[in-house]
N, C-alpha and C positions, 0 to 999 in steps of 0.2 A: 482359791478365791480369786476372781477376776479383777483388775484393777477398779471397775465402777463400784463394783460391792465393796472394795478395800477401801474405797472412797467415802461412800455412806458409809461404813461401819465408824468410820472415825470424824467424820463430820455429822454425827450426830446432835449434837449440840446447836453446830450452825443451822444446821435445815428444823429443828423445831425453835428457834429463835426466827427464821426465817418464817415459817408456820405461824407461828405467836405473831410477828407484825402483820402478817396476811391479814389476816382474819379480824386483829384490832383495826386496821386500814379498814378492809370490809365494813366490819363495822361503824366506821366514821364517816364514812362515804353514805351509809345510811342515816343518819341518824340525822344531818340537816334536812334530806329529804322527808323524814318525818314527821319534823318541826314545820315543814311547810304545807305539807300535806293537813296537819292537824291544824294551823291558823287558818288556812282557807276555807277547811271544813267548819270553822269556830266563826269565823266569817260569813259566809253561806245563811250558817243556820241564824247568826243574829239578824240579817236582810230579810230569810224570808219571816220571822217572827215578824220584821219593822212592819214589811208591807200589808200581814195577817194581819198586825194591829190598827193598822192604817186603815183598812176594809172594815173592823169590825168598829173603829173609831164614825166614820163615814156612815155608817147604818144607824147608827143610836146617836147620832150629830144635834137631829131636832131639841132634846133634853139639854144637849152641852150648849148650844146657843139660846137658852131660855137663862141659862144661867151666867153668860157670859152679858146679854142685854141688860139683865138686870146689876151688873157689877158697872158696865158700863153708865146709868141710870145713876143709880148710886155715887160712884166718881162722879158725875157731871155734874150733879146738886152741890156734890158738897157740904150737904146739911142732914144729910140724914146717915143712920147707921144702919149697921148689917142687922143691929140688934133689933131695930124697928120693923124688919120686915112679917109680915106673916111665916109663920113656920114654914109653910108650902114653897114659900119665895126663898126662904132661909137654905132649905133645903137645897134646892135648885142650883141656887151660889155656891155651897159647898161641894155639889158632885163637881160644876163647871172648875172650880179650884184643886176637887182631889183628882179628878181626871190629870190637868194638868201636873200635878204632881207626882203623877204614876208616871205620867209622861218623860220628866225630868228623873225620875228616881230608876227607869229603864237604862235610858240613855245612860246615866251615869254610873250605873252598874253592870253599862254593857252588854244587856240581854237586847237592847235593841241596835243598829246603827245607828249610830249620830247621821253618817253623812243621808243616810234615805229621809230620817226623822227630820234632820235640819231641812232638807229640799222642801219635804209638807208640810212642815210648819214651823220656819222659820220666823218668819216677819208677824203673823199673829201671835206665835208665842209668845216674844219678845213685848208685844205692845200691848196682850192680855196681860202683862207680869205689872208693867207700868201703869197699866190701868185699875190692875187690880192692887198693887202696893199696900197704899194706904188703909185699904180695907182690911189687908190682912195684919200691918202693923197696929189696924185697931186688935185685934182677934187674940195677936200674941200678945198686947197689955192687959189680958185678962189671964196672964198667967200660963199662957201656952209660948215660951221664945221658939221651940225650934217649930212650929207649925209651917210648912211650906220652901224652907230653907233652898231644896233640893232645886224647886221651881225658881228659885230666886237664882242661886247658884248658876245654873244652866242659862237661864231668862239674860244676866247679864254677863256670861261668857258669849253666848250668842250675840252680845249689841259692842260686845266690844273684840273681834275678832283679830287675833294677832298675825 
């Protein structure tokens, strides 16, 4: 037997110990690249959903500002309630309030970007939320507290940015 086989024969131990860190090394060297390959791809996909939203938001807008005027209306009197409205106006107020609230309830769950969602609608969200407040803390006195929470949540993270 030649002195390199007499070598491996008895450094057998050492070269699959050496083997075994290889391969965990390998492995490790992979494995943040993973991690980053999969955020950016997790990334990616909540942008493009933001800006899909954003477009199918844009299209059916006419509805959400019918009911966004009349909240507006509403807050400015002062004297009247959500509950007075005609059903049809009632209704209206609600999609423009649950819209925003899918809105917030996205974002906050991550399926969409904050930062595309904040760039579109930052400063109306925030001043729809203010607008809309009191309407809604009539709405949850009827026995509904968490109604809109998500909207709220989000409405004054966004006005008070750290």
């Amino acid at each position: 037997m030649g002195e390199i086989e007499q070598w491996l024969v008895t450094s057998q131990d050492i070269l699959a110990s050496i083997a075994a860190l290889a391969t965990a090394f390998a492995f490790l060297v992979q494995l943040p690249a993973y991690f980053v390959v999969k955020y950016i791809g997790e990334r990616e996909q909540r942008r493009e959903r933001a800006y899909k939203f954003i477009d199918e938001y844009l299209n059916r807008q006419t509805g959400n500002l019918q009911g966004r005027l009349i909240v507006q209306n509403l807050s400015s009197s002062g004297e009247s309630s959500v509950y007075d409205l005609c059903p049809e106006d009632r209704a209206k107020v609600m999609v423009f309030m649950n819209d925003n609230e899918r809105i917030a309830h996205s974002v906050l769950k991550k399926r969409l970007d904050e930062k595309v969602i904040m760039s579109w609608f930052h400063t109306t969200f925030v001043k729809d939320w203010e607008t809309a407040a009191p309407i809604v803390s009539e709405i949850r006195g009827t026995g509904r507290p968490n109604l809109f929470v998500e909207w709220e949540r989000l409405a004054k993270r966004w006005s008070n940015p750290h």
